[in-house]
Every structure is written in C-alpha cells, then in structure tokens.
FINURO-581713 format. One line per 2 residues: number of its first residue (from 1); their letters; for each residue x, y negated, z of C-alpha. Coordinates in Angstrom, 2 decimals. Layout:
REM residues N
NUM> A> X:Y:Z ~ ...;
//
This chain:
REM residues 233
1> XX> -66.60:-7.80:-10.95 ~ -67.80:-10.54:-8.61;
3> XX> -70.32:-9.84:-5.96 ~ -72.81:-11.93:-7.11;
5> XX> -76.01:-13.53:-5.21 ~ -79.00:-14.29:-7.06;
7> XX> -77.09:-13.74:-10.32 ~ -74.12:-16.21:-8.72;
9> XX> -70.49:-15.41:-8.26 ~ -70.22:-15.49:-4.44;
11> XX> -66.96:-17.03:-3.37 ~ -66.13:-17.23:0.34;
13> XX> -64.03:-20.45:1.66 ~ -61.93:-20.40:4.46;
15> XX> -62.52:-23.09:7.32 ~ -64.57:-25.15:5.42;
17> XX> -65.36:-26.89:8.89 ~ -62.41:-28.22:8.92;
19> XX> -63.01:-29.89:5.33 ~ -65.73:-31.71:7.38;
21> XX> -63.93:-33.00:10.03 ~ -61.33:-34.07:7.86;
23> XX> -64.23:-35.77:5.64 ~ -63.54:-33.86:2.24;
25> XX> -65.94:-31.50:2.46 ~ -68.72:-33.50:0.44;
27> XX> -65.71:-33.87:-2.32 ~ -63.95:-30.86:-2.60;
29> XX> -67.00:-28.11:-2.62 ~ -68.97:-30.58:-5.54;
31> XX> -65.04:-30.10:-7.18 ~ -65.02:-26.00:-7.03;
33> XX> -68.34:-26.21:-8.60 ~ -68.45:-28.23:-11.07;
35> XX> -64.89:-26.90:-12.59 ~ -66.09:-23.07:-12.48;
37> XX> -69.28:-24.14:-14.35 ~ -67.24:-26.14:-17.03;
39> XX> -64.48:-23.53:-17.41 ~ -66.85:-20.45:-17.78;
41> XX> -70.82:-21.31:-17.49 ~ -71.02:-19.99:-14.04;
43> XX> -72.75:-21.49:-10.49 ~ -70.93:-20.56:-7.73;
45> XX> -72.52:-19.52:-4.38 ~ -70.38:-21.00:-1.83;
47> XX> -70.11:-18.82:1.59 ~ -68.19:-21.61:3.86;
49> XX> -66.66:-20.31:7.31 ~ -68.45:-22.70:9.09;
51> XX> -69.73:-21.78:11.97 ~ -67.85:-22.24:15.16;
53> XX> -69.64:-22.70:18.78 ~ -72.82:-23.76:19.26;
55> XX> -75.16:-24.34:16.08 ~ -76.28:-28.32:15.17;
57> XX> -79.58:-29.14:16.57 ~ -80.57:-31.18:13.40;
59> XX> -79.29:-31.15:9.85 ~ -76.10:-30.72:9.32;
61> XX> -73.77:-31.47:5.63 ~ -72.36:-28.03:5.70;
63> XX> -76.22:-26.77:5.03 ~ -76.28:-29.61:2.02;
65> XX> -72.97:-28.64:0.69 ~ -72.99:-24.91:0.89;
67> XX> -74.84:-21.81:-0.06 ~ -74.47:-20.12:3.26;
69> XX> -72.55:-20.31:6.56 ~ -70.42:-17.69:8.54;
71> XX> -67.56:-17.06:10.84 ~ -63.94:-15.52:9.39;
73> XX> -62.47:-16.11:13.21 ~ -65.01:-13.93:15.12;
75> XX> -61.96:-13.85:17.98 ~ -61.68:-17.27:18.48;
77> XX> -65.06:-18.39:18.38 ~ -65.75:-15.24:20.60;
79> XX> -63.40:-16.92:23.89 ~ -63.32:-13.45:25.84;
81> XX> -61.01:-14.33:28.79 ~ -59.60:-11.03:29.08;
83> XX> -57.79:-8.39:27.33 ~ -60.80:-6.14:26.76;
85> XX> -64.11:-8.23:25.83 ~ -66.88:-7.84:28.14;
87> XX> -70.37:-6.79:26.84 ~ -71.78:-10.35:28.32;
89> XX> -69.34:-12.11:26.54 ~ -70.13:-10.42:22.93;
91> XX> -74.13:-11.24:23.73 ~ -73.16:-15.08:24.58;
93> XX> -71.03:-14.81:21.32 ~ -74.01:-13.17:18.85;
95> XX> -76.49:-15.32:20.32 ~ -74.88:-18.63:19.04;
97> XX> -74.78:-16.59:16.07 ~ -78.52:-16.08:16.38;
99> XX> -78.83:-20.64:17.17 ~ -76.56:-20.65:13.78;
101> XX> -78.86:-18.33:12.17 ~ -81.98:-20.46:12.91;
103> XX> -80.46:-23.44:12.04 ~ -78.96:-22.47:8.42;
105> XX> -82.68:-21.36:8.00 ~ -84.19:-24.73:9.04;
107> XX> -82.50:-26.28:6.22 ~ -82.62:-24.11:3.38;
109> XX> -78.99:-22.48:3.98 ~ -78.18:-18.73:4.12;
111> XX> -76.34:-17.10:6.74 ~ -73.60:-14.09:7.03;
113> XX> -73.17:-12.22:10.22 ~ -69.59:-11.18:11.58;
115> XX> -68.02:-8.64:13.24 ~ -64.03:-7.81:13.88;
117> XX> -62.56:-4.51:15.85 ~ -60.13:-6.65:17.93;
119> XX> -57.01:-8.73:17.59 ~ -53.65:-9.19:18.21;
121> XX> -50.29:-11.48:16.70 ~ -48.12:-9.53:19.02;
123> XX> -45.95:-8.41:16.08 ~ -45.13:-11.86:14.74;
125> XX> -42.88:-14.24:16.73 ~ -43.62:-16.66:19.23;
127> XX> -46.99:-15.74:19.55 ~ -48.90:-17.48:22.09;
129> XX> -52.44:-15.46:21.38 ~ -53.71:-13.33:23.84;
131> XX> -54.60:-9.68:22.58 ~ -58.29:-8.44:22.09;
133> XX> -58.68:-4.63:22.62 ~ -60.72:-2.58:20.98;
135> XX> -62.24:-1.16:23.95 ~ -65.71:-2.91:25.40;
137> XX> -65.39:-3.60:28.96 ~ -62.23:-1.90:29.87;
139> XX> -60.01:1.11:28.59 ~ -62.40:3.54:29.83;
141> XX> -64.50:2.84:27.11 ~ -64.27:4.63:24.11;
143> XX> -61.87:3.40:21.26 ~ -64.05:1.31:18.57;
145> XX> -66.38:0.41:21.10 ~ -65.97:-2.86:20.39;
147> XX> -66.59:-2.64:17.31 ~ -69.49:-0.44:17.19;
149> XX> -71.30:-3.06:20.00 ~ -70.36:-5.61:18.07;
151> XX> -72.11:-4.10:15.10 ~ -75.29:-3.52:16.86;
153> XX> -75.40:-6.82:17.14 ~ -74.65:-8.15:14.27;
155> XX> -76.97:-5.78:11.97 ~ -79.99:-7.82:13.53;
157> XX> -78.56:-11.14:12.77 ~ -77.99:-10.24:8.49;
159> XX> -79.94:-12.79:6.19 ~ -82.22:-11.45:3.24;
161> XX> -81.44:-14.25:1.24 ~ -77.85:-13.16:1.19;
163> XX> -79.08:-9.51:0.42 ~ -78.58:-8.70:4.14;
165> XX> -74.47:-9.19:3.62 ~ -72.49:-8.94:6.55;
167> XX> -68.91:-9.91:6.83 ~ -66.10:-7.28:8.40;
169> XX> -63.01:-9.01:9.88 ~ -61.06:-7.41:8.38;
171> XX> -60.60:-4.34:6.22 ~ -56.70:-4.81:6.18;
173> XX> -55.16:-7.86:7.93 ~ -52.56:-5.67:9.71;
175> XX> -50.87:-8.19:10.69 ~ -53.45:-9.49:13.11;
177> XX> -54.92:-6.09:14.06 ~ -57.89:-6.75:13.05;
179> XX> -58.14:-3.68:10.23 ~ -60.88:-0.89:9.83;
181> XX> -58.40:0.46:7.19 ~ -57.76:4.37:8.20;
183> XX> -54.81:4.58:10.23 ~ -52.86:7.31:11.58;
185> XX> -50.17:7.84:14.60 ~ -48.85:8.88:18.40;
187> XX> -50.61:6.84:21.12 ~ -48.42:3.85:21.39;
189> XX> -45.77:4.16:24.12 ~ -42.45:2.76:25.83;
191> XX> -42.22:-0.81:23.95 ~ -44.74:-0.91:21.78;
193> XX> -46.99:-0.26:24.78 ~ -45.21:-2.94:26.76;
195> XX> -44.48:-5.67:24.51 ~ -46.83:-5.22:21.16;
197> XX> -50.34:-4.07:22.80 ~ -49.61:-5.66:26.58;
199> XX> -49.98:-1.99:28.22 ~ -53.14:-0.96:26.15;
201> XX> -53.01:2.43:24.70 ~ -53.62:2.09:21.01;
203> XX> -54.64:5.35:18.91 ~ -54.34:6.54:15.50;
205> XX> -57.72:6.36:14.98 ~ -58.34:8.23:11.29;
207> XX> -61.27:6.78:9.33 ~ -63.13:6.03:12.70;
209> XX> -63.96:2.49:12.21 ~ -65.45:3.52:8.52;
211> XX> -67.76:5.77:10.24 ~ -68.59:3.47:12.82;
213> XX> -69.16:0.71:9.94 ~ -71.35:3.14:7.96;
215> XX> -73.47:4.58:10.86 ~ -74.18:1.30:11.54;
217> XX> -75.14:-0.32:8.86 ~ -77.35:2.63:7.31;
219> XX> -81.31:1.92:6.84 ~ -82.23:3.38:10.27;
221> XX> -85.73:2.83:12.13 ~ -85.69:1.13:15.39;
223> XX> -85.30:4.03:17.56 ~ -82.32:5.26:15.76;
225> XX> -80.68:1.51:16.04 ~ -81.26:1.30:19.23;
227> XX> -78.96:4.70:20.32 ~ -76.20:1.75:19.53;
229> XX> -77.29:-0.17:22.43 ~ -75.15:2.33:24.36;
231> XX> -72.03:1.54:22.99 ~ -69.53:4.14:24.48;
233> X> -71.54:6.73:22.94;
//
C-alpha cells in the first residue's frame, strides 16, 4: 500500500541534511536502496528532508543522492520571531522554498512543498521552544489562518514530477501541536492558557483544518485560488 511515484515506493527520510554534514549521506541512501531492491525487486524513491534556508546556488549531492527534496521542520526553517507568524515572514519563508524549488529543478531533482498549522513543546519538560500560533498576524485573525495562508502558498510551489505532492506537518504529532487531526474542547483557560499556550486562546476547532486542507488543495482556476490571498477569510 505504498504511495508510489513513477511506479516507485516513495519513502520519506528524516533530516537527511544532516547525513550530509555528517558525510554519510553518499553511503547510507546507496545502502537503503540497494537492500530494498535485493530483498523485494523494488527502487525506492527517496524524499530527503533536505531543505533548510536558503537553496545552493550550484549543484548540490543531496540532488545526486535523492529523488526529491523537502522540509519536515517548516517551524524552524520558518524563524518567525514572535508568537503569531507575520504574513511577511511566511512570504520570506515560501520564497526560499520557491530558490529550493528552482534549484532541485536545475539538477534533475523533484521537490515537495510544506506546510504546518503551528507549533508548540509546551507540554513536554524543559522546553526551551518558543510557541507558533495558529493565528496569522495576531489573535485577531481567524483560527487556521495560518494554515490556510500558508497553504496558498504552498499549492503554487507543488512539483509535477512528484504528482503535485505536498507534505502536511503534521496530521497527528500532538505532542508538538502541529496536528490537523479533528479536535474537540473549551477554549483553553486558567493554566493551560498561562503555562501550555503562553496566553493564546486555543479552540476546539472540529474538522476545520481538513476543510481548510481540502478547499485548498482542490483543482480551482486562478480566480478561485486567489480568494486565499485573503487569509482571514
């Protein structure tokens, strides 16, 4: 039941940039594919989470090595300075994105666009991360508007050569608040309020972020798109 890319398993690896600064990434991707195609027949198509800043002006191994580039850690490659996200800082963030894009392209190496609804490690100990709402701009913005900027974004940026894929961070990492997973409950209050989302109001939101996801990422024309320029809509 793979998802499967020009008849490949697909198989996403986590922080393969850091294989590359460590020097193992020309050994250990070579590794992964040579034992799935002697264990079962099969040539893998390698997603690496790559990208991370600004994109290489010239070649690069990762695009030798892998299938396809994209970002697992949209919030810390993001760098908002704030609690809420501004809408300048998401543009500076999708148009390295864009540079990363261009690049993969240059040298024969697909890309997958990102998206994530916010962040937060507040419920784990010593946690020294600062929380990313889920509002755009400030908490007068509507909830999910972060995520449904973020997504008009990001639908421009999808590759054809990865069948247009687009990667959602995440569907259920609760523990980072980073799930679209439905989710019900009272406005947060008292010290969850104080201590868990740093005075930000957090909703049960329902299925909102699975309507946001799919009214996004429908085949609209440009006109339609567009009405998700205006993000608190």
């Amino acid at each position: 039941n793979y998802f499967r890319n020009d008849a490949r398993p697909v198989l996403f690896v986590y922080l393969t940039r850091r294989l590359e600064v460590m020097g193992t990434l020309t050994e250990v991707i070579p590794r992964m594919r040579s034992a799935v195609a002697s264990a079962c027949g099969e040539q893998l198509f390698v997603i690496g989470d790559h990208v991370w800043g600004e994109a290489p002006m010239g070649p690069d191994i990762a695009f030798q090595q892998l299938d396809a580039v994209t970002n697992y850690d949209v919030y810390g490659n993001m760098k908002a300075t704030g609690l809420f996200a501004t809408k300048n800082e998401v543009d500076t963030y999708y148009d390295k994105l864009n540079g990363w894009k261009q690049a993969a392209s240059r040298n024969g190496c697909g890309f997958v666009s990102s998206v994530t609804p916010g962040f937060s490690k507040n419920g784990r100990p010593n946690n020294t991360f600062q929380l990313l709402a889920r509002q755009i701009d400030g908490p007068e913005s509507s909830v999910g508007s972060l995520f449904r900027y973020s997504l008009f974004r990001a639908r421009y940026l999808v590759d054809s050569t990865v069948q247009n894929l687009l990667l959602v961070t995440s569907f259920n990492e609760w523990a980072e608040d980073t799930q679209i997973e439905p989710a019900n409950g009272p406005p947060s209050i008292g010290e969850a309020l104080n201590h868990y989302t740093e005075g930000v109001v957090y909703y049960g939101y329902g299925d909102l972020y699975l309507r946001i996801l799919r009214n996004a990422t429908v085949d609209l024309d440009k006109i339609e798109a567009d009405k998700y320029a205006n993000f608190d809509n």
